[in-house]
C-alpha positions as CSV (number, residue, x, y, z in Angstrom):
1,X,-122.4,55.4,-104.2
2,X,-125.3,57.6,-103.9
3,X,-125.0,61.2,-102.7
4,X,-126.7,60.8,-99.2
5,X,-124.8,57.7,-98.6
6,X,-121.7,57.9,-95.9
7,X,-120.7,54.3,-95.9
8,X,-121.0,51.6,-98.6
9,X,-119.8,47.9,-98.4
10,X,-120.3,45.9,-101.4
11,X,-119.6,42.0,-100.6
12,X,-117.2,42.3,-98.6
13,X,-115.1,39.4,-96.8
14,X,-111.7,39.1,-94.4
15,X,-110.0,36.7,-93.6
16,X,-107.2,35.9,-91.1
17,X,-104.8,33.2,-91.3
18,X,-103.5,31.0,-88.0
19,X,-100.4,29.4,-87.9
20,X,-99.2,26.6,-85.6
21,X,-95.6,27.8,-85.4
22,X,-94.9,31.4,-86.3
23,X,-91.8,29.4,-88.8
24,X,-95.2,28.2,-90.7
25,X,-95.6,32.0,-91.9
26,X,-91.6,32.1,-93.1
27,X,-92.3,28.6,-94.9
28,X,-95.8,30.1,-96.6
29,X,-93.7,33.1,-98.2
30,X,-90.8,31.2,-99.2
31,X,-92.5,28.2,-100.2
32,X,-96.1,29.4,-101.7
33,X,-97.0,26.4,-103.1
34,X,-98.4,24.6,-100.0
35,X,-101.0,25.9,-97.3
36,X,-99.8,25.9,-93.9
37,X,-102.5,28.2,-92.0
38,X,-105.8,27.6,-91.4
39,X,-108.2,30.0,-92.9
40,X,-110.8,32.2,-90.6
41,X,-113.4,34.2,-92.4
42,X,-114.1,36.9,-89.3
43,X,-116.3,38.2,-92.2
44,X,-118.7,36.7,-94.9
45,X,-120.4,38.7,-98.1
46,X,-121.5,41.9,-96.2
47,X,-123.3,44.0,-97.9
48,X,-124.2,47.3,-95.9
49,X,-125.3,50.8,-96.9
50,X,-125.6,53.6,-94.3
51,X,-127.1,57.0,-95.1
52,X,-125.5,60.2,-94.0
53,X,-127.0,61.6,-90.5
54,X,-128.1,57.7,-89.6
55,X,-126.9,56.1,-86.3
56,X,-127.0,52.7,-86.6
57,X,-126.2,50.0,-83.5
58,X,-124.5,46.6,-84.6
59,X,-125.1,43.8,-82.1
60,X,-123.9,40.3,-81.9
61,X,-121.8,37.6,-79.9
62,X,-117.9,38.0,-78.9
63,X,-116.2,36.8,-81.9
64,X,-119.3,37.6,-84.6
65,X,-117.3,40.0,-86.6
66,X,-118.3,43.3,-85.1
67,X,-114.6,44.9,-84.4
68,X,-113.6,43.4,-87.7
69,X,-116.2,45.2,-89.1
70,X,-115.3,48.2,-87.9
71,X,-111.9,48.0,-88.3
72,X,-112.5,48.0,-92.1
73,X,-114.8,50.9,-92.2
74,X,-112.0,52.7,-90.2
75,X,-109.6,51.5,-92.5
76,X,-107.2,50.4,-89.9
77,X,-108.0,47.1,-91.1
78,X,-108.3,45.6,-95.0
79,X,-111.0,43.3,-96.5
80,X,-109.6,40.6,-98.4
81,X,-112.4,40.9,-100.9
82,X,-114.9,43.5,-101.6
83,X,-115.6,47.2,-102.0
84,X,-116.0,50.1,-99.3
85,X,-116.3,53.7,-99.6
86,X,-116.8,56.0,-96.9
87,X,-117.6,59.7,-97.3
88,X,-116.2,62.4,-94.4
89,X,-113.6,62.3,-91.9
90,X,-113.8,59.3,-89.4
91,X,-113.3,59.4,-86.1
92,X,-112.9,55.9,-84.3
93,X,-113.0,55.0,-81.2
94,X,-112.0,51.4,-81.4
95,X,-109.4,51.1,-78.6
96,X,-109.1,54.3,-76.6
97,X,-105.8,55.8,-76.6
98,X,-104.1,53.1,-78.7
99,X,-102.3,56.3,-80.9
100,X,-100.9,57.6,-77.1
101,X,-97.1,57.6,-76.4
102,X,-96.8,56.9,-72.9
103,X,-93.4,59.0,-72.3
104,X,-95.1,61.8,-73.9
105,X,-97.2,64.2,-71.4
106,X,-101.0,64.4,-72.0
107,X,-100.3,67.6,-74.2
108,X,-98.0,66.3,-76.2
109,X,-100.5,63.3,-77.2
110,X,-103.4,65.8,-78.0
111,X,-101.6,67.2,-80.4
112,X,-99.9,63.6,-81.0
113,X,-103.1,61.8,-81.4
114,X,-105.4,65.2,-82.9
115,X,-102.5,65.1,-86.3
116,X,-103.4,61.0,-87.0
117,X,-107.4,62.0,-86.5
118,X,-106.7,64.3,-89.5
119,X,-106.4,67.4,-87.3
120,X,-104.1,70.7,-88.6
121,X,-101.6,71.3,-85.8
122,X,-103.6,74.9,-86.0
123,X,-106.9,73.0,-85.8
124,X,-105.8,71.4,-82.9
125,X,-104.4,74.3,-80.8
126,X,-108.1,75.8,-81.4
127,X,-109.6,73.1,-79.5
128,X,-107.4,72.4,-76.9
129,X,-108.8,74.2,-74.5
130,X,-112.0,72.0,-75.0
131,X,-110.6,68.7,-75.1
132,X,-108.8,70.0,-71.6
133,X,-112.4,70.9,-70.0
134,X,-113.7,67.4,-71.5
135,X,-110.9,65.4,-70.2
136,X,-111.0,67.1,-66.7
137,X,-107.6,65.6,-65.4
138,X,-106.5,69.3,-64.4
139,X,-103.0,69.6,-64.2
140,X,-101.9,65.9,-65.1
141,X,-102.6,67.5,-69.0
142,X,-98.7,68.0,-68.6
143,X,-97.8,64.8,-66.7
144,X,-96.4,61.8,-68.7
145,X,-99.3,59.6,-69.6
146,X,-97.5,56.7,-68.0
147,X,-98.3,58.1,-64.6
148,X,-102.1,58.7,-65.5
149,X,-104.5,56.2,-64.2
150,X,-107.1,54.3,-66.3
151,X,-110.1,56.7,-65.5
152,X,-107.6,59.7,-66.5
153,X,-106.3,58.2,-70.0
154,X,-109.9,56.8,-71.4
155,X,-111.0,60.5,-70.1
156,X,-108.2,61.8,-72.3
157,X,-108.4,59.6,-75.3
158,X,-112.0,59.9,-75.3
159,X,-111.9,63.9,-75.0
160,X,-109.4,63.7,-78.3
161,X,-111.6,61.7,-80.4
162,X,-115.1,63.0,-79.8
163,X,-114.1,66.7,-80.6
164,X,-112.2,66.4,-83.7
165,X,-116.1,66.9,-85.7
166,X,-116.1,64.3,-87.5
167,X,-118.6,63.4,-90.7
168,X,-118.2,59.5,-89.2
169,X,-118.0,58.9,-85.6
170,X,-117.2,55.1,-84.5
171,X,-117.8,53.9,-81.6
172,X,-116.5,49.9,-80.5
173,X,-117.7,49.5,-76.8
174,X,-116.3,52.8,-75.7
175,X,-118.5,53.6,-73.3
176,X,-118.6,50.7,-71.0
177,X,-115.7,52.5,-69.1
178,X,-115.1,55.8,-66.9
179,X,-117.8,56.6,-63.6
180,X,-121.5,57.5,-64.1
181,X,-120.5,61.3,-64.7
182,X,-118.3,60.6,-67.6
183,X,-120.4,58.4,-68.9
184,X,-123.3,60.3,-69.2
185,X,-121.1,63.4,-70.5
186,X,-119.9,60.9,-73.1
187,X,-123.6,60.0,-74.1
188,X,-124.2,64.2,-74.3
189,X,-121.6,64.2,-76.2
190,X,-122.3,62.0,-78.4
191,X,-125.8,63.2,-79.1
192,X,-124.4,67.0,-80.3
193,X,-122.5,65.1,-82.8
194,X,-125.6,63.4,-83.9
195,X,-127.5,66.4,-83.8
196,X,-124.7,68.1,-86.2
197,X,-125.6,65.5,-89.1
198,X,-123.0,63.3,-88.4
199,X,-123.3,59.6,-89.4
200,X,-122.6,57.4,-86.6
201,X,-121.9,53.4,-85.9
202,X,-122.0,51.8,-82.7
203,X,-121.5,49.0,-81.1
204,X,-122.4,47.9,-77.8
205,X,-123.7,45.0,-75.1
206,X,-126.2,47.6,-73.9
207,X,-129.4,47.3,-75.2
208,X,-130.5,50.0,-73.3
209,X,-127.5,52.4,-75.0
210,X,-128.0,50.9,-79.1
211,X,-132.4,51.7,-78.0
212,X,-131.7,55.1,-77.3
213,X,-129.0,56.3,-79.2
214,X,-130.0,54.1,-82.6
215,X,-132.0,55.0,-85.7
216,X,-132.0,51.2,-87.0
217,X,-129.6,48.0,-86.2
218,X,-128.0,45.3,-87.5
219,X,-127.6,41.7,-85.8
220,X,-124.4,40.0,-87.0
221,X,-123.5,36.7,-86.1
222,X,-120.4,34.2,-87.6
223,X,-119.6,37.1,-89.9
224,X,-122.7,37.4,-91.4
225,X,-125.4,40.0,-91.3
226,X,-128.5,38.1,-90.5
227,X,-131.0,41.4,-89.6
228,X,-131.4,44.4,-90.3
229,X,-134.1,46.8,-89.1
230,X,-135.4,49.5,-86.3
231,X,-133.7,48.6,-83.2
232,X,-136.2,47.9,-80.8
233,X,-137.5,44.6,-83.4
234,X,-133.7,43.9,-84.1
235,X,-132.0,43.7,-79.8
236,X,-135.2,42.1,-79.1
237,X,-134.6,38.9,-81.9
238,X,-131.1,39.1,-80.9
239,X,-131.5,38.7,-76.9
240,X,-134.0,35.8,-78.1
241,X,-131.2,34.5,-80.0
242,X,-128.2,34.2,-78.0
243,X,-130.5,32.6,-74.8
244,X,-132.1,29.9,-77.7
245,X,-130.6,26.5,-77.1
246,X,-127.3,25.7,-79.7
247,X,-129.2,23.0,-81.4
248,X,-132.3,25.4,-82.1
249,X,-129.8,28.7,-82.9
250,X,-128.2,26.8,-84.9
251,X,-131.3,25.7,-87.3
252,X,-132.7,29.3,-86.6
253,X,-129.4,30.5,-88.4
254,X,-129.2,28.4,-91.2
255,X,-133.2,29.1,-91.9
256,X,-132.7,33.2,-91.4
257,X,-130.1,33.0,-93.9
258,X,-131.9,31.1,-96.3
259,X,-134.9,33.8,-96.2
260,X,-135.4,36.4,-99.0
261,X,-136.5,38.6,-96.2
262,X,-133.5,39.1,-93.7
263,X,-135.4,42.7,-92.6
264,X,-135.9,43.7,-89.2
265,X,-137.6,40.7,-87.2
266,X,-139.9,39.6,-89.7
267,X,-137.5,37.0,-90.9
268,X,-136.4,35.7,-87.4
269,X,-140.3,35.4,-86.2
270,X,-140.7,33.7,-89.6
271,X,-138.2,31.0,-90.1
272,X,-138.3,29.9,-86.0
273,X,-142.1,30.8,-85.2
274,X,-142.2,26.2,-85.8
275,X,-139.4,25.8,-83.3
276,X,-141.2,27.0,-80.4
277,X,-142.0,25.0,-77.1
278,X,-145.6,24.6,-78.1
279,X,-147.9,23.5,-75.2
280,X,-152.0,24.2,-74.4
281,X,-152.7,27.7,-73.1
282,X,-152.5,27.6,-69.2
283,X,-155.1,29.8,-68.5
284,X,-158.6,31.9,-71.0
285,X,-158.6,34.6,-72.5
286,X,-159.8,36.6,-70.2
287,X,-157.7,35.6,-67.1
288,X,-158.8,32.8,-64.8
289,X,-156.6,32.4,-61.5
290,X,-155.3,29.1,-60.0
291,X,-158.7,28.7,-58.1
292,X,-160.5,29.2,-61.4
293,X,-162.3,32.2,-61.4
294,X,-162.3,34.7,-64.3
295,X,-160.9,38.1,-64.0
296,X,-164.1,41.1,-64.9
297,X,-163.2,43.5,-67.9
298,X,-163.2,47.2,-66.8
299,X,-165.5,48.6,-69.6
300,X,-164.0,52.0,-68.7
301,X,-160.3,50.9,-68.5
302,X,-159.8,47.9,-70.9
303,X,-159.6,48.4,-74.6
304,X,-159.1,45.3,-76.0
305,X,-157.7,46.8,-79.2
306,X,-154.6,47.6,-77.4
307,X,-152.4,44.8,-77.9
308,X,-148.9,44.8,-78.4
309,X,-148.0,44.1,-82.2
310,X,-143.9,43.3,-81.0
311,X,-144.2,40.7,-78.6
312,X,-140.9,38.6,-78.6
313,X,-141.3,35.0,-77.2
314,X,-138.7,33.0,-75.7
315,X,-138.0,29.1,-76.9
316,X,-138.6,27.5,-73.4
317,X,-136.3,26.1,-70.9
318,X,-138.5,24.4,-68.4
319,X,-141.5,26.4,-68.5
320,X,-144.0,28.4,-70.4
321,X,-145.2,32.0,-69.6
322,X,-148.8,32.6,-70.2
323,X,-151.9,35.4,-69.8
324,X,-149.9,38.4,-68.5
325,X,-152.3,41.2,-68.0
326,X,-152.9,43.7,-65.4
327,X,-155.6,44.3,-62.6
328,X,-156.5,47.6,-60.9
329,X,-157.6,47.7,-57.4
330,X,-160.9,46.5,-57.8
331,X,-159.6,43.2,-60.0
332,X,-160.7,44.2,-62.7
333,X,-158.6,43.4,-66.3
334,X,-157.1,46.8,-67.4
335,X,-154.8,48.4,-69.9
336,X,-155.4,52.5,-69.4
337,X,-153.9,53.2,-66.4
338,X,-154.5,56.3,-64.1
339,X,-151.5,58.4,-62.8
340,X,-151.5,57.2,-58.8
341,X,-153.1,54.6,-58.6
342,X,-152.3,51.1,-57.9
343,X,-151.9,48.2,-60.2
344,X,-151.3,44.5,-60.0
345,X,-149.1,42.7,-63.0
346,X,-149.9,39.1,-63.0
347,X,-148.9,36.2,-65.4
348,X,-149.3,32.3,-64.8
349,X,-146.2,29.7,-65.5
350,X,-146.5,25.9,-66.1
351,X,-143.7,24.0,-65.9
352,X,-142.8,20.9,-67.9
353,X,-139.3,20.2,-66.2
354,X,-137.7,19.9,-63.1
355,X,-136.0,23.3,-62.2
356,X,-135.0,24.3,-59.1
357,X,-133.7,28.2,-57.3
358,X,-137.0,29.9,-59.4
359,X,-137.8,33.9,-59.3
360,X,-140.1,35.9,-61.4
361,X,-139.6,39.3,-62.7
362,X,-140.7,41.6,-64.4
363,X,-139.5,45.3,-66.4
364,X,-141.0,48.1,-67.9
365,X,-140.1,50.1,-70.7
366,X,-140.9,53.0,-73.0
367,X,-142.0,52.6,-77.0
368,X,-138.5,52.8,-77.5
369,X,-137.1,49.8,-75.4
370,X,-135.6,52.1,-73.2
371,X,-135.8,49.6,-69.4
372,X,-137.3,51.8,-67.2
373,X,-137.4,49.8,-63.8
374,X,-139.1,46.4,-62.9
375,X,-138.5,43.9,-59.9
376,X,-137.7,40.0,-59.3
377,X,-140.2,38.1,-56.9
378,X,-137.6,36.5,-54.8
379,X,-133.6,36.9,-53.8
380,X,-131.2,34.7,-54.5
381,X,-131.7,33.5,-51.0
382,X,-135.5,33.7,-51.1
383,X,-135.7,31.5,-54.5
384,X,-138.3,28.8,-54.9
385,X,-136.2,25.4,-54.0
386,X,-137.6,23.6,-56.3
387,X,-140.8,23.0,-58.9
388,X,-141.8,19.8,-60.7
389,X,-143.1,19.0,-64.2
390,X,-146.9,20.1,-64.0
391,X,-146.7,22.9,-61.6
392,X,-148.1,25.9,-61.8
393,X,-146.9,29.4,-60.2
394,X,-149.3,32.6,-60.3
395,X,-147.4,35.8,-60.5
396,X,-148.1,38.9,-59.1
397,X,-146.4,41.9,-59.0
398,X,-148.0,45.2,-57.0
399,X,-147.0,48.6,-58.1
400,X,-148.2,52.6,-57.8
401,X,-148.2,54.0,-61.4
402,X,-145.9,56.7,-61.4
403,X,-145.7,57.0,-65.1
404,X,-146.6,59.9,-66.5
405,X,-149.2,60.4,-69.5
406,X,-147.8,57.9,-72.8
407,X,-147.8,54.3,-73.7
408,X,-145.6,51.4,-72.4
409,X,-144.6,47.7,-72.6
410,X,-143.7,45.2,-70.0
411,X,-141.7,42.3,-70.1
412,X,-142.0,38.9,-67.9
413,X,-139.4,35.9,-67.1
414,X,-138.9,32.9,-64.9
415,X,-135.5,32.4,-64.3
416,X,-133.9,28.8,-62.5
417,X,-131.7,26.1,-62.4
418,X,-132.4,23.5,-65.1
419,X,-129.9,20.5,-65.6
420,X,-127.2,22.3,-63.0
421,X,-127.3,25.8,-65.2
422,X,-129.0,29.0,-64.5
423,X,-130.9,30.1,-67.4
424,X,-133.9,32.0,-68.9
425,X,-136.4,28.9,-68.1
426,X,-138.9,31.6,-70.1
427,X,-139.4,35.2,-71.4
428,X,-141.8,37.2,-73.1
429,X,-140.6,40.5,-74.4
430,X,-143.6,43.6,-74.8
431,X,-145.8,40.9,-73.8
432,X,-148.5,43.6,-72.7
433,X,-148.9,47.5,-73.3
434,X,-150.9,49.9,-71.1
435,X,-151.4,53.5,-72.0
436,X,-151.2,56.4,-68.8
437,X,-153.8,59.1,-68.9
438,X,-153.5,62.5,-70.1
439,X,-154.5,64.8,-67.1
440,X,-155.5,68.2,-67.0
441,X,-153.5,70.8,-65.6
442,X,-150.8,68.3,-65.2
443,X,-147.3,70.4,-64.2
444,X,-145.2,67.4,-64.7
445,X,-142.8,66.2,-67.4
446,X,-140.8,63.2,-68.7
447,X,-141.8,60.1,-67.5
448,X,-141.5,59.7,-64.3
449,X,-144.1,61.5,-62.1
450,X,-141.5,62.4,-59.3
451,X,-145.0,64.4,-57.4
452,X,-142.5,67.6,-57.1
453,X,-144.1,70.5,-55.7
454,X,-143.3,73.7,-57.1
455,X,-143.4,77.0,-55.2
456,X,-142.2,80.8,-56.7
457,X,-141.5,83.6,-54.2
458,X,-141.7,87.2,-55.3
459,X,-139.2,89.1,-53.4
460,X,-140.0,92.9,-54.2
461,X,-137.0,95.4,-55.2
462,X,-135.7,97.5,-52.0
């Protein structure tokens, strides 16, 4: 293993064995000459190096092997074939507070819990006072943990693992619980480890959490790592994935892992780009509306250079999402935007099945991925009834441009009933890009243009 490498796995495998009566397993060890389980390979020939001071996000379906994953890298768990090696002291937050005695008070399982982390009893009295302040359960630290409720002991658990400084932090889903606050202190938290060189793995549903917190991701799926690669390229195949049809997923699957090239989403836009819904362009180039006339170019606010290069497109479900652009006030085509003013996002869907209960939406997000804010055309209530093979539904969305100065992506969708289930009918992910104009003199920062206005007051010394 190479000197800047934290965590190595060389083809490695596990499997688990399920019995139909637990008198199966007695039989198995007394009588090892016949197989009475059935074998299940939660992981497959993994292969996975991770550098020291990365942060890398693994996504995938319940059941792909993620936990398992984990679990091994923790060593809590054992492959059943293969080689890892991990460098540093791991902390794991797999399942918060399972170390934690529940007749023992909170004290007692700081110290409890801090010793199986790899804590000194010495190290741990040092930082007590911190994990107190982090937990923030006041004067139930000396309570039994039985009487604690589930907000106190993930605050607790939580507060043990993140400040034993570890070289490894992992993280399985622990942050889907506590309020906002906690949450967000978590996430802080999490970010002075990263800032401290630490090497961290996380897993999470949240695109919007493995986008910020991630330096690259990996998709697993059955077991198997099927991409690998910066994790804007690799949540946006996998959110393509899991809303493909089974038939489709499954070929996409079996093609990905045929490919030499399983990096980032090269592969997956490779091996499926022939399984698409393919149907003729709904509308030019250059944007013609229902009634057929042709949107103007702004020669001042259009560069037509400035195209998205990471547009994700859905398989479709009904329909077929075409020409999203954006107009300014005048209706012209645009994608440099001015701070204030108002815009109009509009896209054009034909559909070529029944579907019924239809809305639109629409997000925006930064270069990162991170979701920003969007809309949805209609309520639940307010959905379209019903549209027919043939139809054709123009989109617009009106919005103020609040942004301040940078460039960012925006995302479409028509969403319905098709066959009696509610589904993506289509998406298209960084299907257009605008870039927001530097101005002079401009107080602001972020992203968001909040229009605060500042005022100082001298008051003189009496």
């Amino acid at each position: 293993m190479a000197d800047n490498t934290a965590i190595s796995l060389t083809n490695v495998s596990k499997v688990f064995k399920r019995y139909h009566r637990p008198i199966d397993r007695l039989k198995e060890i007394l009588l090892p000459g016949k197989q009475r389980a059935q074998e299940f390979w939660a992981l497959q020939n993994i292969h996975l190096e991770i550098a020291k001071g990365d942060t890398v996000g693994i996504v995938g379906l319940n059941g792909s092997g993620k936990s398992t994953l984990l679990q091994i890298i923790a060593k809590t768990l054992q492959p059943t074939t293969g080689d890892v090696q991990v460098t540093g002291r791991v902390s794991a937050l797999l399942e918060l507070g399972s170390g934690f005695n529940p007749e023992f008070t909170g004290r007692q399982n700081v110290f409890f819990n801090g010793r199986i982390l790899g804590l000194s009893q010495a190290e741990i009295g040092s930082r007590f006072a911190d994990i107190a302040v982090f937990a923030d359960i006041g004067e139930f630290i000396d309570q039994p943990v039985k009487t604690y409720s589930s907000g106190m002991f993930v605050r607790l658990a939580f507060a043990v693992a993140i400040n034993t400084d570890p070289d490894i932090l992992i993280i399985d889903e622990a942050l889907s619980v506590g309020d906002e606050a906690f949450q967000r202190k978590c996430f802080a938290r999490i970010q002075d480890v990263q800032d401290q060189g630490a090497t961290v793995l996380f897993v999470s549903h949240s695109a919007a959490s493995i986008l910020e917190l991630c330096h690259s991701a990996v998709l697993i799926d059955s077991g198997e790592i099927l991409l690998k690669g910066l994790p804007k390229e690799v949540v946006s195949s996998y959110q393509r994935y899991i809303y493909m049809p089974p038939d489709i997923r499954e070929t996409a699957r079996k093609r990905i892992k045929q490919s030499k090239n399983n990096t980032a989403s090269t592969a997956f836009l490779e091996t499926v780009s022939d399984l698409q819904y393919s149907s003729e362009p709904l509308i030019g180039d250059i944007g013609i509306t229902c009634s057929g006339e042709k949107t103007k170019l702004s020669s001042q606010y259009y560069d037509p250079n400035f195209l998205p290069k990471s547009t994700v497109i859905y398989e479709s479900s009904g329909a077929v999402i075409n020409n999203t652009h954006i107009n300014n006030a005048q209706g012209e085509r645009v994608n440099i935007l001015v701070m204030g003013e108002t815009y109009t996002y509009q896209y054009s869907v034909k559909f070529h099945s029944h579907c019924t209960k239809v809305s639109f939406g629409m997000y925006i997000k930064t270069i990162r991925g991170v979701e920003l804010g969007g809309a949805t055309s209609h309520t639940d209530e307010e959905a379209i009834e019903a549209l027919s093979s043939g139809d054709t539904v123009l989109v617009s969305f009106k919005f103020k441009c609040c942004l301040l100065p940078g460039v960012y992506f925006m995302n479409a969708g028509a969403n319905g009933y098709k066959d009696n289930r509610y589904t993506f009918l289509h998406r298209r992910v960084d299907t257009a890009m605008f870039r927001v104009l530097d101005q002079p003199k401009l107080k602001a920062n972020g992203i968001v243009n909040f229009q605060i206005d500042a005022s100082t007051e001298i008051c003189s010394a009496k």
